[in-house]
N, C-alpha and C positions, 0 to 999 in steps of 0.2 A: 504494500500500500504506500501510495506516495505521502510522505512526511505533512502532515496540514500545521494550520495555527488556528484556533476555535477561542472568540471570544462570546462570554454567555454573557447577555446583558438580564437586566430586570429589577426590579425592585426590590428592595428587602424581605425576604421570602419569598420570593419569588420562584424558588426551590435552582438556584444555580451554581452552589453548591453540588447539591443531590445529584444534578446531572454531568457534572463534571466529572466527579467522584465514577456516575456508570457509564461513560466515555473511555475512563482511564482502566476500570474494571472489566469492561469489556472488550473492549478495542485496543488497547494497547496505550492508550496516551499517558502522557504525564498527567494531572493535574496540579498547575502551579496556584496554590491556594494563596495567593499574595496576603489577604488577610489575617490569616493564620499565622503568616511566615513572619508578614509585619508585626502583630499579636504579640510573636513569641520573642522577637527582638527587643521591642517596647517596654516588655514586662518581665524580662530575664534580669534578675537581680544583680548579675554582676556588670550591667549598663548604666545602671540608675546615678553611677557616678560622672556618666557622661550629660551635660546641660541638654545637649542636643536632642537626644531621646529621650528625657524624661518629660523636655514639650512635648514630645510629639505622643506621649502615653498620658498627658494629660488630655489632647485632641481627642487621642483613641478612645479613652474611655468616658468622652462627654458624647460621642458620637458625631463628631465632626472630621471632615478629611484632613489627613495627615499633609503635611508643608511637601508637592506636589515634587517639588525637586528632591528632595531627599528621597521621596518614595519612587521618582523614577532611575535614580541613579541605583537603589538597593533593586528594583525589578529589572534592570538592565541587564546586569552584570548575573542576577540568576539564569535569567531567560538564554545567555550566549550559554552556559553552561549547559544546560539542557537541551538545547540544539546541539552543541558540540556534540553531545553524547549520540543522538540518532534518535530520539522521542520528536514524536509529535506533541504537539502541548495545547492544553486547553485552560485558558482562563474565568476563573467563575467572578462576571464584575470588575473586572480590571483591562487596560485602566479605567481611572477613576475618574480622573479630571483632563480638558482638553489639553493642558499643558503636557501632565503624561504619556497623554497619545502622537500630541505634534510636537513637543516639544517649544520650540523659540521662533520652530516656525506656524505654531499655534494660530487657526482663522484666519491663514492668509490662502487658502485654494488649494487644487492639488499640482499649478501647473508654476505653485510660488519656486522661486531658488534658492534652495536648503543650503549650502554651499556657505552661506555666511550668519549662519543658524550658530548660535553657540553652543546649543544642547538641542542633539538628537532625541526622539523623542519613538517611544515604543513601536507606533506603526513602521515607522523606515526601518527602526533596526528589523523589525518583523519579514517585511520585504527583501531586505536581503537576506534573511540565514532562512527563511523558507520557500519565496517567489509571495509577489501578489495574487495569482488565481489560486492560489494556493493557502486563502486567510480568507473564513470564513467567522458572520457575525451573526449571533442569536440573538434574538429580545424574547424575554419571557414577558408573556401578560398576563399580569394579577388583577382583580381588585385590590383595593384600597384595604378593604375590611379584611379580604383573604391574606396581606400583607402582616396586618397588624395581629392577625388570631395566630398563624403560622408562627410569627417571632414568638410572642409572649407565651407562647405555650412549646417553647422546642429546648429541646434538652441534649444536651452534647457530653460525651465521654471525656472525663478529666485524665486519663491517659492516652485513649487513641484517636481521641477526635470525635469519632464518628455520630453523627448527627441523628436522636433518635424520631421519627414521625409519631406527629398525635394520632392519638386514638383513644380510646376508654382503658385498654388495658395497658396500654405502653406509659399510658401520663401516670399511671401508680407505681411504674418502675424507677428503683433507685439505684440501680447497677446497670453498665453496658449488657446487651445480653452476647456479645459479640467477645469481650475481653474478660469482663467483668467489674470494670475498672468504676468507678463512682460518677453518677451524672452529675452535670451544675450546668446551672443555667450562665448562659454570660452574660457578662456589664451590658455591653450592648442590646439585650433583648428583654431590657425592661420599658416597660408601655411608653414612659418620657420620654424615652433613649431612640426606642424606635420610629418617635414620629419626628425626633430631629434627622435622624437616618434618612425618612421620604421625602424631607424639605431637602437633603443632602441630595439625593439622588435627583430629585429633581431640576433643583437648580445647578448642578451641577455637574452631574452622572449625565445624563439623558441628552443631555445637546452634542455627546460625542456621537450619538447614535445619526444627527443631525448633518453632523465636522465629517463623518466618514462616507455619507452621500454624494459629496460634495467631494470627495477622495474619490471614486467610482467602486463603492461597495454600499453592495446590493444587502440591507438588511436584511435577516429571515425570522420573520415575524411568528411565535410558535402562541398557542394558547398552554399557559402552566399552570391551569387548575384541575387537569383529569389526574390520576394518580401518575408520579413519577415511571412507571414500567410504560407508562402510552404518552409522554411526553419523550421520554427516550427512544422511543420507535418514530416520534414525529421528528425529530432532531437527526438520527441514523438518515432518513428519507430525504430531509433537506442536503445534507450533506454525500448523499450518493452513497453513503458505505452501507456493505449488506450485512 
């Protein structure tokens, strides 16, 4: 299979995660969880001494986007890594902000001359270590209300991550059933937290959806309310893989 790059867009629960996660699971890809990754840098204890990062885990954990050049210089330098190796990589939500996607050459078109850009910005690196027909974009579409129930009621593994889905019997679980490991909910998926999140995404997040039209990529607009196994079959479909 030829090497792709998958960016999932969508709102706050919008489950792009989930589907990243069964891209990588099934298909072979990577899944570079940048929020995770950023997460676990922010709030690694032996950082805290650094000024630089402990703004930016103050952002993190008000639910605000992190200072757009710091986050695109740490996703840069992941991403050549993971290309180097021979993964296909798939993004859930990132980038985040138009400066991360274009860089310095941010809203100027796609026929602007990068050339005196001072900072490269995700999409180009993207283009070269994979090809452009070769970078595909998802938008997941939630409601609002399906946004805000999915966060505030979702619970993640405090050793492997993994994200558990509501339901009547899963929301009484206090253990991964996967690891074992202890659930907690995160900072970021309390009810305040998450409606700064959809002010986030929107005024922010969503116009790259806009910026990459205007690059000539073709959005792929998916519906993310059926259950995750028929949102991954819609996603396979757009993307041609069988």
């Amino acid at each position: 299979m030829v090497k792709k790059a998958v960016m999932i867009y969508g709102a706050p629960g919008a489950g792009k995660g989930t589907q990243a996660n069964l891209l990588a699971w099934s298909k072979g890809f990577l899944h570079f969880d940048t929020g995770k990754y950023l997460e676990q840098i922010v709030h690694d204890p032996e950082n805290q001494k650094n000024p630089k990062i402990k703004e930016q885990a103050k952002l993190f954990d008000t639910g605000i986007l992190l200072d757009p050049s710091w986050v695109l210089n740490v996703v840069k330098e992941k991403t050549k890594e993971i290309a180097s190796a021979g993964f296909s990589i798939v993004y859930s939500g990132s980038p985040r902000t138009t400066y991360e996607a274009f860089g310095d050459a941010d809203l100027r078109g796609p026929n602007a001359d990068k050339r005196g850009s001072k900072s490269v910005g995700l999409i180009d690196l993207l283009e070269k270590l994979y090809g452009k027909k070769n970078i595909f974009v998802i938008l997941l579409k939630v409601r609002p209300k399906s946004s805000i129930f999915r966060n505030s009621n979702r619970k993640v593994c405090s050793v492997c991550a993994t994200p558990i889905l509501y339901s009547e019997e899963t929301h009484k679980h206090r253990n991964c059933p996967l690891c074992g490991g202890k659930l907690r909910t995160r900072t970021l998926d309390k009810p305040e937290i998450i409606k700064t999140r959809l002010k986030e995404y929107e005024n922010r997040t969503k116009p790259i959806t806009i910026e990459l039209k205007k690059h000539g990529y073709k959005i792929l607009e998916i519906n993310g309310e059926p259950a995750p196994n028929k949102v991954h079959f819609a996603i396979l479909k757009k993307l041609g893989i069988k």
